[in-house]
VOPAGU-2260 file (C-alpha; in pm, 1 decimal, decimal comma):
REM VOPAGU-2260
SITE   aa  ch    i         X         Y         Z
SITE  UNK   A    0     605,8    -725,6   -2221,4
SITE  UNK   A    1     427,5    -670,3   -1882,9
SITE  UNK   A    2      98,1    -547,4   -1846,3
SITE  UNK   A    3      40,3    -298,9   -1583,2
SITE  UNK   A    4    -255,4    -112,7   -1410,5
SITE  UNK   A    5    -226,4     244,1   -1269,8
SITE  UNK   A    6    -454,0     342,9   -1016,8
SITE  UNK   A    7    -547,9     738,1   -1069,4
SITE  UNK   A    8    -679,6     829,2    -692,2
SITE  UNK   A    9    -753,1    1174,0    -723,7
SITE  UNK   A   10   -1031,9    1137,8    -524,5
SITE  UNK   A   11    -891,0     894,0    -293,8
SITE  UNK   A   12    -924,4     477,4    -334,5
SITE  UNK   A   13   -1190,8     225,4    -111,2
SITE  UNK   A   14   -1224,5    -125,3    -149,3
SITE  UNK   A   15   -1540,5     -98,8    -378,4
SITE  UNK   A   16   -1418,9     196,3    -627,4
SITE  UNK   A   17   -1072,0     -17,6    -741,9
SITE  UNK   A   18   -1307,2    -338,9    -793,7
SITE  UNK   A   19   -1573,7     -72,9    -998,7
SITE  UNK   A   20   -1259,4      73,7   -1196,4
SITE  UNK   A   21   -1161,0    -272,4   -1276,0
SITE  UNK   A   22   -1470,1    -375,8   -1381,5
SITE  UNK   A   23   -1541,0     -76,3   -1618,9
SITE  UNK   A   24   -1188,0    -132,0   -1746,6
SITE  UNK   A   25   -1325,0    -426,2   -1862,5
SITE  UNK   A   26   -1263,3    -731,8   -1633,5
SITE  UNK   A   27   -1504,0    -992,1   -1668,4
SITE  UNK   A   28   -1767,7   -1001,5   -1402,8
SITE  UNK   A   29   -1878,2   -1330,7   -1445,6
SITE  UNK   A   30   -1507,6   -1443,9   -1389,8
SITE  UNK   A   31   -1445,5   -1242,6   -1105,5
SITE  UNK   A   32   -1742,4   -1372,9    -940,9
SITE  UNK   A   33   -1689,1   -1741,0   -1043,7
SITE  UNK   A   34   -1344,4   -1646,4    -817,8
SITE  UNK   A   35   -1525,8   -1527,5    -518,4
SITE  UNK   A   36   -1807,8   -1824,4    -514,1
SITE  UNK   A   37   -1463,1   -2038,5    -384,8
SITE  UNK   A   38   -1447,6   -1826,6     -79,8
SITE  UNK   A   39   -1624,1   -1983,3     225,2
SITE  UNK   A   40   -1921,8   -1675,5     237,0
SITE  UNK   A   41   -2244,3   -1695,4     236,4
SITE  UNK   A   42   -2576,0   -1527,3     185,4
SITE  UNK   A   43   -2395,0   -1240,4      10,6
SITE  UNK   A   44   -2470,8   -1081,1    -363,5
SITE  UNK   A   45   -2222,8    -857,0    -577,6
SITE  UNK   A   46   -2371,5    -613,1    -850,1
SITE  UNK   A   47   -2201,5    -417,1   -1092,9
SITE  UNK   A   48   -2453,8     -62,5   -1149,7
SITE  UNK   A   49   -2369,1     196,1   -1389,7
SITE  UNK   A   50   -2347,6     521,7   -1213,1
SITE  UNK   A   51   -2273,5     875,3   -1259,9
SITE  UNK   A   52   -2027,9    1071,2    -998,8
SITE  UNK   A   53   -2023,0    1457,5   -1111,1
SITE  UNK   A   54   -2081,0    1375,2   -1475,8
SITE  UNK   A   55   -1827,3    1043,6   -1511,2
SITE  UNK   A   56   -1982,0     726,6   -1565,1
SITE  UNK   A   57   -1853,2     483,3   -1416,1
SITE  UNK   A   58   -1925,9     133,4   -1195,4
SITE  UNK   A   59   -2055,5     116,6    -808,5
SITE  UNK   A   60   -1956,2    -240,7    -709,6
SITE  UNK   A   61   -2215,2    -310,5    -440,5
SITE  UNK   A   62   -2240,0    -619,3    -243,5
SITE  UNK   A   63   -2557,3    -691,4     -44,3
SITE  UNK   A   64   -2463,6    -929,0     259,9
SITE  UNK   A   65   -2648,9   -1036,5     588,8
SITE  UNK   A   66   -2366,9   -1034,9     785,2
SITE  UNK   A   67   -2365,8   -1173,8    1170,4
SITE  UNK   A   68   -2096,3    -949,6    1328,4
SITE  UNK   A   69   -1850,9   -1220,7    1303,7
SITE  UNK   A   70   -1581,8   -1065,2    1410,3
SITE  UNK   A   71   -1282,4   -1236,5    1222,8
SITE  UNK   A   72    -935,9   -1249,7    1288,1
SITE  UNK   A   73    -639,5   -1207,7    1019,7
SITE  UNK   A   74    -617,3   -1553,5    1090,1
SITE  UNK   A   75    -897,5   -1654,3     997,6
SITE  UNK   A   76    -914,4   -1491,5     693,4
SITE  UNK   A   77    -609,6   -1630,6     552,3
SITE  UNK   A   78    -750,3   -1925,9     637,0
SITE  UNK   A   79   -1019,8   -1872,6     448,6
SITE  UNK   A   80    -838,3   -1791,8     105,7
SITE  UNK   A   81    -564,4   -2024,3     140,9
SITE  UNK   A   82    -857,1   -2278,9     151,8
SITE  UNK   A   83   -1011,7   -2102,3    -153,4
SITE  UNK   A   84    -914,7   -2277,2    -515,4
SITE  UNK   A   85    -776,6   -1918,0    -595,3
SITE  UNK   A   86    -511,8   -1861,0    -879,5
SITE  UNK   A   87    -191,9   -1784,7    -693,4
SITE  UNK   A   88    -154,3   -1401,2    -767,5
SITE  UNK   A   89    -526,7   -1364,9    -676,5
SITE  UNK   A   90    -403,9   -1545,8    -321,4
SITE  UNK   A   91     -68,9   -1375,6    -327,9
SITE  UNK   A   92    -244,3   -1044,7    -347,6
SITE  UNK   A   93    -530,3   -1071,9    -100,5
SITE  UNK   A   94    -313,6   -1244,1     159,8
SITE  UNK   A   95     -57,6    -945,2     136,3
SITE  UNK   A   96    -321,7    -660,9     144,7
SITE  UNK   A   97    -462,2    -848,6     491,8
SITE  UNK   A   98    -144,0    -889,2     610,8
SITE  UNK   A   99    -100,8    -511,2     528,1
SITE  UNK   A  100    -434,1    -451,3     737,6
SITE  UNK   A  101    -356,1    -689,4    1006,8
SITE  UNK   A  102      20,4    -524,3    1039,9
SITE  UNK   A  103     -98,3    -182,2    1126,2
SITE  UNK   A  104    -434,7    -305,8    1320,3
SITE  UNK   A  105    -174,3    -481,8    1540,0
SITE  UNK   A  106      33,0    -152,8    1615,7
SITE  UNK   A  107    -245,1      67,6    1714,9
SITE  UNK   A  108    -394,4    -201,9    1900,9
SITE  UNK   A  109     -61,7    -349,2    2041,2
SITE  UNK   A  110    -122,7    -693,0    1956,0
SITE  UNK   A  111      72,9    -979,0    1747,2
SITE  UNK   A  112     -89,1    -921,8    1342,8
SITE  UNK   A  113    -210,0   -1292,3    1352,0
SITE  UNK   A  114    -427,8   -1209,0    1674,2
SITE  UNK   A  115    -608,0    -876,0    1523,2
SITE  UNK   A  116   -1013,4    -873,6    1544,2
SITE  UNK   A  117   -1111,7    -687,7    1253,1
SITE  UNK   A  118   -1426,5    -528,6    1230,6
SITE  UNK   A  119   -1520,3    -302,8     936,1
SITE  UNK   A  120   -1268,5    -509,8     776,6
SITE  UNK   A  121   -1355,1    -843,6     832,8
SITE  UNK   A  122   -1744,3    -812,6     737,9
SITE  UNK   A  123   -1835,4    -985,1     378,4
SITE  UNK   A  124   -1803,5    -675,1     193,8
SITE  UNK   A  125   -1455,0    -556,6     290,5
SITE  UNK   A  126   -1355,4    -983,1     211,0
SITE  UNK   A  127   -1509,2    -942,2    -152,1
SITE  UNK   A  128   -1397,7    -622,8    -235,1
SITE  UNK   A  129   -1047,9    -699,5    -162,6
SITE  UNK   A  130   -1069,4   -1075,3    -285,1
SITE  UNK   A  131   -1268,7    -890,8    -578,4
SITE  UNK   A  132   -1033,7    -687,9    -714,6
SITE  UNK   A  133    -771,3    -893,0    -664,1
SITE  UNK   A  134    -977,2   -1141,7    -882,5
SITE  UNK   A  135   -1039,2    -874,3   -1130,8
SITE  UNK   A  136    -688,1    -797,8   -1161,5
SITE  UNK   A  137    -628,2   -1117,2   -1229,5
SITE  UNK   A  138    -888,3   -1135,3   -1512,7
SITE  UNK   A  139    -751,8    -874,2   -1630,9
SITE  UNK   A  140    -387,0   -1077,6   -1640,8
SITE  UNK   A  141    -251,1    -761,1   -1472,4
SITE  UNK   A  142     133,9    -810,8   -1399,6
SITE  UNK   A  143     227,4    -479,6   -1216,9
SITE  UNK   A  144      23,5    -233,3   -1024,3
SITE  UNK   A  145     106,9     129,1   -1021,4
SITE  UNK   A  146     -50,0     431,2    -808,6
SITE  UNK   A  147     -56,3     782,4    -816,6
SITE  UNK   A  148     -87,1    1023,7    -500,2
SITE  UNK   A  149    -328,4     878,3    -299,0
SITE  UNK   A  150    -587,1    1198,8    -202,9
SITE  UNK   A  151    -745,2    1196,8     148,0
SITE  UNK   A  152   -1056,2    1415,0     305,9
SITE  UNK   A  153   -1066,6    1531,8     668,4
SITE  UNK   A  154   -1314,2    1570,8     915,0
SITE  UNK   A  155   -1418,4    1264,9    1127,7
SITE  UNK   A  156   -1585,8     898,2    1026,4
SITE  UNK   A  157   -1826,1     647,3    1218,3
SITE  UNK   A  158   -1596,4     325,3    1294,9
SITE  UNK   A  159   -1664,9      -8,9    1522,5
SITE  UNK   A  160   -1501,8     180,0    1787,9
SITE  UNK   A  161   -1709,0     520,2    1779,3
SITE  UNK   A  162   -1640,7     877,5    1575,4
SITE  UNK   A  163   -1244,1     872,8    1468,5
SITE  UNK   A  164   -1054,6    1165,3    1250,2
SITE  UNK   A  165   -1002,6    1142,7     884,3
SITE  UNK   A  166    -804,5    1056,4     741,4
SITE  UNK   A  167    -864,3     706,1    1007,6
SITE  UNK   A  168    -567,7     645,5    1195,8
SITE  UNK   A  169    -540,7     293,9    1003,0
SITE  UNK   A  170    -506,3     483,8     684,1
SITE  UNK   A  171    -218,8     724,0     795,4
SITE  UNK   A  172     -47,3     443,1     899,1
SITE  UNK   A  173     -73,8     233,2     583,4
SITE  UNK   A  174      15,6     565,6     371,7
SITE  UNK   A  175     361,9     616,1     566,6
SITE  UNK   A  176     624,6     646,6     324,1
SITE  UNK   A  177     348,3     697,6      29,5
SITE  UNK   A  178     319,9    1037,7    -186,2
SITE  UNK   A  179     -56,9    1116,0     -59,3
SITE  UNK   A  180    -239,9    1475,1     -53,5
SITE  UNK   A  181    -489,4    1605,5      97,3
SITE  UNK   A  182    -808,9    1808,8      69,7
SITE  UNK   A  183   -1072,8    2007,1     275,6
SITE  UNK   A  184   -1339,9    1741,2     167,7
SITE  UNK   A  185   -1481,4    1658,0     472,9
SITE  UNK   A  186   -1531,3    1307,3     393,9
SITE  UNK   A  187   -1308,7     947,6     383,9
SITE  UNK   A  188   -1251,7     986,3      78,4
SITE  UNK   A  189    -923,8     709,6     117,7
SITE  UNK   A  190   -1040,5     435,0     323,3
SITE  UNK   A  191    -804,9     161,8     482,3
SITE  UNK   A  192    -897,3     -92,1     252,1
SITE  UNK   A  193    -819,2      89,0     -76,2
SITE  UNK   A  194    -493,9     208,2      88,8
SITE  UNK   A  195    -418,0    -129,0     205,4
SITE  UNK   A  196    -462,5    -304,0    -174,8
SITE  UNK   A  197    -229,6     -16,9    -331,3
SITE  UNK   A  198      53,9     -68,1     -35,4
SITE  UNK   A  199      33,1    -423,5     -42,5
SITE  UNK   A  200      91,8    -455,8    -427,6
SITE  UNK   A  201     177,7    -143,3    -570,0
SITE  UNK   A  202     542,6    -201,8    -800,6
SITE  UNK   A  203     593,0     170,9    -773,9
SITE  UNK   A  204     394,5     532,7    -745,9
SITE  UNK   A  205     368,3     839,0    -912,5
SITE  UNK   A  206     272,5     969,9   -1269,2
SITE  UNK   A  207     122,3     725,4   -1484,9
SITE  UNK   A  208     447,5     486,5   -1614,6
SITE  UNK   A  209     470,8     499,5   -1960,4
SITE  UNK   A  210     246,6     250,3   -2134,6
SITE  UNK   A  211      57,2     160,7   -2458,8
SITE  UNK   A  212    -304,3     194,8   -2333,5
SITE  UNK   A  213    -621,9     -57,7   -2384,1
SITE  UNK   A  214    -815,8      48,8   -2195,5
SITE  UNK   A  215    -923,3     286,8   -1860,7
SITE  UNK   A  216   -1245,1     235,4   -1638,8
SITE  UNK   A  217   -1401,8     475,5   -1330,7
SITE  UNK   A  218   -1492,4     321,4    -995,0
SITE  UNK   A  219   -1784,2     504,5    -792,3
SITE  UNK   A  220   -1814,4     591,1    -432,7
SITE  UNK   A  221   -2116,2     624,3    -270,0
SITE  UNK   A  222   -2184,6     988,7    -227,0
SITE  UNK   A  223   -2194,9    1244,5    -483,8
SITE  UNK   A  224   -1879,6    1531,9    -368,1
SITE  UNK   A  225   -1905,0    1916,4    -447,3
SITE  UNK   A  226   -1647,9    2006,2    -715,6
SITE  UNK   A  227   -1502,0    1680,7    -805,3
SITE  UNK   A  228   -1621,8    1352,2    -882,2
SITE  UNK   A  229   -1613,8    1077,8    -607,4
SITE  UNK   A  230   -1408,0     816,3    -851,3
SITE  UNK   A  231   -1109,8     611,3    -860,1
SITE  UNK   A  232    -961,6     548,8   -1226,5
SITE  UNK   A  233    -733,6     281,9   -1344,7
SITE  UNK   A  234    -582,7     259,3   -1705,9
SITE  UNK   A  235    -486,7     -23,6   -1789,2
SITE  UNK   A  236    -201,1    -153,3   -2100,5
SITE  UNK   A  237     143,7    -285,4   -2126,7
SITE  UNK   A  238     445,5    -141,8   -2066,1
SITE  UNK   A  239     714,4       0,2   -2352,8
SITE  UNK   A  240    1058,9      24,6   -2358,9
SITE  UNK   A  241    1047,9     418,1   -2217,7
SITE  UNK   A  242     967,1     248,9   -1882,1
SITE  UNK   A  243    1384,6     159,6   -1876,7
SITE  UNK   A  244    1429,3     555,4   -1831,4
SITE  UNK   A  245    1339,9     519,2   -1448,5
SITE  UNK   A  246    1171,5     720,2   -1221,0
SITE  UNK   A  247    1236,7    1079,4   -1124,4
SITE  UNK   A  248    1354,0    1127,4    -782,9
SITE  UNK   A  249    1491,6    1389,6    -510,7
SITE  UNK   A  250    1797,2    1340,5    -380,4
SITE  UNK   A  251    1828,3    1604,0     -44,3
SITE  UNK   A  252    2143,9    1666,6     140,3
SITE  UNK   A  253    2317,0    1889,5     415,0
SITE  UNK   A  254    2630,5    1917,5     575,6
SITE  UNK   A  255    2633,2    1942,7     966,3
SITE  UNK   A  256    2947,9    1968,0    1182,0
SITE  UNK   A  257    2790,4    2010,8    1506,0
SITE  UNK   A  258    2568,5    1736,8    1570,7
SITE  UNK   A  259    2574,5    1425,8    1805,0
SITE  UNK   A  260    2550,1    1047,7    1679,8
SITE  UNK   A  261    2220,1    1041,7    1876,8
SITE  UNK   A  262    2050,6    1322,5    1647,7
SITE  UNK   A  263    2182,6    1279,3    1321,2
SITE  UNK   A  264    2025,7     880,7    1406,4
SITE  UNK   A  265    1695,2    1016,6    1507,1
SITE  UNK   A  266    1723,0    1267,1    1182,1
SITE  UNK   A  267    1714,4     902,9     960,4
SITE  UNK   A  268    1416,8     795,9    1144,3
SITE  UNK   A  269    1251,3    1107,8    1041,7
SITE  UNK   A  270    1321,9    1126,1     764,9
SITE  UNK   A  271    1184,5     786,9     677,9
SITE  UNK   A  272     902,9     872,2     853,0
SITE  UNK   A  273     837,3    1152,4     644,7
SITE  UNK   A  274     845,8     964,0     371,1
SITE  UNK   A  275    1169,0     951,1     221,0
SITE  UNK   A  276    1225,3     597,3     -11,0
SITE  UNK   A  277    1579,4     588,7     207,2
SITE  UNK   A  278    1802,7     832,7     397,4
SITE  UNK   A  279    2177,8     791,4     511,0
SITE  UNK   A  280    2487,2     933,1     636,2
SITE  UNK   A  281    2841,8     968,2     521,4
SITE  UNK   A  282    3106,6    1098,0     730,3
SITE  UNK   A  283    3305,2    1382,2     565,3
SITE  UNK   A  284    3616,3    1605,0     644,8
SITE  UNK   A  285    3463,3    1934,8     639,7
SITE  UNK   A  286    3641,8    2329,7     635,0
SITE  UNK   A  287    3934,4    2353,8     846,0
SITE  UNK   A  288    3927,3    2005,6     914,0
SITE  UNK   A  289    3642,2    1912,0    1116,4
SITE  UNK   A  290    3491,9    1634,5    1097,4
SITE  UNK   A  291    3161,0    1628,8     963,5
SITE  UNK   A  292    2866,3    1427,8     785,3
SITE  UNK   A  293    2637,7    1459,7     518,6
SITE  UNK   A  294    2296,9    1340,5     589,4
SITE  UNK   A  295    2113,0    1248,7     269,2
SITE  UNK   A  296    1724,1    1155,3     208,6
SITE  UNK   A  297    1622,9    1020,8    -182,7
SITE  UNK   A  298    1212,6    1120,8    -179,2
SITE  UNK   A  299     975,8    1154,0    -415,5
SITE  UNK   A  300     993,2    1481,7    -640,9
SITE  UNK   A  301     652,8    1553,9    -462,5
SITE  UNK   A  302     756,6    1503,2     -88,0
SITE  UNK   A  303    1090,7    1752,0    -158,8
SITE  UNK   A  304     948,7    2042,6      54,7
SITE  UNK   A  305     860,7    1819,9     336,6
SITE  UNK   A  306    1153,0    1647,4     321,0
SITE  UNK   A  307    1384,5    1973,5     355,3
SITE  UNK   A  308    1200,0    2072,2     649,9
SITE  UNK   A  309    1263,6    1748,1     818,3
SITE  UNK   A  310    1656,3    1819,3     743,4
SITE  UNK   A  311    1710,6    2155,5     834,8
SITE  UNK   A  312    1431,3    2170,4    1146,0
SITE  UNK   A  313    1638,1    1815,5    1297,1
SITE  UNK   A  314    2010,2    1915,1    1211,5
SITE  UNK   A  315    2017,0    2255,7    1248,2
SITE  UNK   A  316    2120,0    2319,1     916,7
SITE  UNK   A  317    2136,9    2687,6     740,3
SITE  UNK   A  318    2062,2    2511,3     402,1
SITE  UNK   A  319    1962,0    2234,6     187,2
SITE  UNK   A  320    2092,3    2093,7    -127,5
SITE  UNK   A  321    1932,0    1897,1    -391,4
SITE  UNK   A  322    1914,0    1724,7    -725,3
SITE  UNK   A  323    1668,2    1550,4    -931,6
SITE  UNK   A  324    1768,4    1162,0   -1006,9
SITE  UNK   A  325    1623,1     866,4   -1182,1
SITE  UNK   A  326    1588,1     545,5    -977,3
SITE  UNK   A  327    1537,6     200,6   -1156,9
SITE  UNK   A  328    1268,6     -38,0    -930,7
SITE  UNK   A  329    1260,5    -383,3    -966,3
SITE  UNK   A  330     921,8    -508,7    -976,7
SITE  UNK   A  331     806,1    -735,4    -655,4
SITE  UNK   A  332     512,7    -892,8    -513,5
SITE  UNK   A  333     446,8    -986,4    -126,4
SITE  UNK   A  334     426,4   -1323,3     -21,3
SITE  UNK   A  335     403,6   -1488,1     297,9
SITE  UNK   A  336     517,3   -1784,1     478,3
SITE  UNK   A  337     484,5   -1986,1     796,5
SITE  UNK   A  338     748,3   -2053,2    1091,2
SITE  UNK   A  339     630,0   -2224,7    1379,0
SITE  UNK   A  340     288,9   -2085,9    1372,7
SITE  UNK   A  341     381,5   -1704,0    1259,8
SITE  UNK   A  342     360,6   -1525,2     971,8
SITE  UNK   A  343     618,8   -1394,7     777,9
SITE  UNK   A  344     625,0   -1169,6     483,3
SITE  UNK   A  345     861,4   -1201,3     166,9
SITE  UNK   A  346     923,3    -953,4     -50,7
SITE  UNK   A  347     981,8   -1113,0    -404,6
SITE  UNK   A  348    1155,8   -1034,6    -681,3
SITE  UNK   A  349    1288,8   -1196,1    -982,4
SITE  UNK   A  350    1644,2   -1210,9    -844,3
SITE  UNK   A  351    1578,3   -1238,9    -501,2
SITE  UNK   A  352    1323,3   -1352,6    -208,7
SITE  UNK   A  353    1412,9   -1074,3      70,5
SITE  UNK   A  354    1262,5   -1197,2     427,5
SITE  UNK   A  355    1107,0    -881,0     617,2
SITE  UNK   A  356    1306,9    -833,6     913,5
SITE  UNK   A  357    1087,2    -684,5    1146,7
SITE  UNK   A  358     838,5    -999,0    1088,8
SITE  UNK   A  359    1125,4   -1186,3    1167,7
SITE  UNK   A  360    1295,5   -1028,0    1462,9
SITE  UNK   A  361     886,8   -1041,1    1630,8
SITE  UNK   A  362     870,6   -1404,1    1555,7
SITE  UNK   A  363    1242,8   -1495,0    1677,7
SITE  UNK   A  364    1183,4   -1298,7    1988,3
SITE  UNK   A  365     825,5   -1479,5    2032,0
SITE  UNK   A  366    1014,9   -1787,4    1954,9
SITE  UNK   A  367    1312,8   -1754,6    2173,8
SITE  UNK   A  368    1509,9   -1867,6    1839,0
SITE  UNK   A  369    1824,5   -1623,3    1705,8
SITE  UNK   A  370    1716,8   -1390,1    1416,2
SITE  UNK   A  371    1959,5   -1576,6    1170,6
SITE  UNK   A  372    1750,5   -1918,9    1233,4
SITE  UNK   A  373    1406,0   -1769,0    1174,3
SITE  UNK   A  374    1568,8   -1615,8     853,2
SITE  UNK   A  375    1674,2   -1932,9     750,0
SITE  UNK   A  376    1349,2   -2139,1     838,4
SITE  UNK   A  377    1112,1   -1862,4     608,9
SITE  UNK   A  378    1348,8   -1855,8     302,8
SITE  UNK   A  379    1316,6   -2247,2     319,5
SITE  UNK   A  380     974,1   -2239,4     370,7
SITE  UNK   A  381     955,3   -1997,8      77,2
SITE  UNK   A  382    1162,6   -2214,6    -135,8
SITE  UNK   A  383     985,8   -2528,4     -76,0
């Protein structure tokens, strides 16, 4: 049986609040910091306070740290664990959710991943609460990791680089393809971090999977929130044999007879970047025998309305179609490797290790190497 960990953000996710949950779900502190004392850190201190958040107790993970600005690179930071004597799913896990971080960093910034500066996310608390609840997951011998809707606030933030919009840019582009909602609370209430340890490990998202329960915890933000408490849950149990049923899903679909190659291949890329899990075309014989295509997206039940607008507003279409599915997941973890001084993400399975193209098509062009030989070289390096 697997044991499995579904993260309840209905008041978004940081860093500090899944390590809290964790921890009031019952992790062992002393274990989790006996982790993070093998991390190259110093002068830092991690405290576990019970707290209340609009009437919940819960945990506030709070780490006190005299940090120097060090402004660390992803680099450096894998460095850093890899050096660590880390179990290898605490490693797997933090490596993945920096690569995450370091991935998205490097598009807004337009750098290479491996050459990102981080800033808010590369001081001593961001490290432990990421290497801390990866640690407490592991303590917790937590197999698969499952998320709801992630919530977010609005308004604006205080960053390294002056006042930026909530939800931060870094966050919206973690959460694309994720179910997320938002809210008029004008705070952050999902921060990159928290987003980044979901989309890093998460097996799957939506309602809670079906489960025997042990045992649930709440982790506290900082601020008390009007109307809601400022928590993250997680319940925590093994799986049961209901989990074979699937999980519900929308597929969308309309027929166009009118439209070029060019838009119905920009209609994919929206849809994708709406959200949709995958979207495709078929070509069709349509009424009086024109040729025609059916353009089909498979979403979340929750991202259906969004979805259909994306279809009709890009093809034209009078009309949408759709039917509710199950879809069967296998579950995977992210690991990376190394080719010629670049990193390379793998997305593993029990069947299969599945190298991610676009970190291979930047390294082969970086390289001057074909695609197939950089391929090649990270499922070897993955297999040795």
């Amino acid at each position: 049986m697997t044991r499995c960990a579904w993260f309840h953000c209905f008041s978004g996710i940081a860093g500090d609040m899944a390590l809290g949950s964790l921890i009031d779900a019952g992790a062992d502190g002393d274990a989790v910091l006996a982790m993070l004392n093998q991390l190259d850190l110093a002068d830092w201190e991690l405290t576990f306070e019970p707290v209340l958040r609009g009437g919940l107790a819960g945990i506030k993970a709070r780490v006190v740290a005299h940090e120097t600005h060090v402004h660390r690179t992803a680099t450096d930071i894998a460095a850093m664990i890899e050096k660590a004597q880390l179990p290898s799913r605490v490693t797997q896990r933090a490596l993945a959710t920096f690569w995450a971080l370091a991935e998205v960093e490097g598009r807004m910034h337009n750098q290479p991943p491996e050459q990102v500066h981080f800033h808010e996310v590369g001081a001593i608390d961001s490290i432990i609460d990421i290497v801390g609840t990866c640690a407490a997951l592991e303590a917790l011998d937590i197999d698969e990791i499952w998320a709801s809707a992630i919530t977010t606030g609005t308004g604006t933030t205080q960053a390294a680089h002056g006042e930026i919009p909530v939800p931060a840019p870094a966050t919206v582009g973690l959460l694309v393809g994720v179910p997320t909602r938002g809210t008029e609370v004008p705070f952050e209430l999902t921060t990159p971090t928290g987003a980044a340890l979901l989309v890093a490990n998460a097996t799957g998202w939506g309602p809670m999977p079906a489960m025997q329960i042990e045992a649930s915890g709440f982790g506290a933000g900082d601020r008390d929130l009007e109307g809601r408490p400022n928590m993250t849950q997680v319940i925590v149990g093994t799986t049961t044999e209901v989990t074979t049923l699937g999980h519900p899903v929308t597929l969308l679909e309309v027929n166009v007879d009118d439209a070029t190659g060019e838009t119905l291949a920009h209609t994919i890329t929206c849809c994708l970047e709406a959200g949709a899990h995958d979207a495709w075309i078929t070509p069709i014989v349509g009424k009086k025998g024109r040729p025609a295509h059916v353009v089909s997206a498979l979403c979340d039940p929750t991202q259906t309305t969004a979805l259909a607008e994306v279809l009709t507003a890009e093809t034209g279409s009078l009309g949408v179609r759709g039917q509710t599915l199950e879809r069967w997941t296998a579950a995977r973890q992210m690991d990376t490797v190394e080719v010629e001084g670049h990193t390379i993400g793998v997305k593993v399975t029990a069947g299969r290790a599945k190298i991610e193209h676009d970190d291979a098509a930047r390294a082969a062009k970086q390289l001057g190497l074909p695609l197939r030989e950089v391929v090649a070289r990270a499922e070897a390096a993955w297999r040795s």
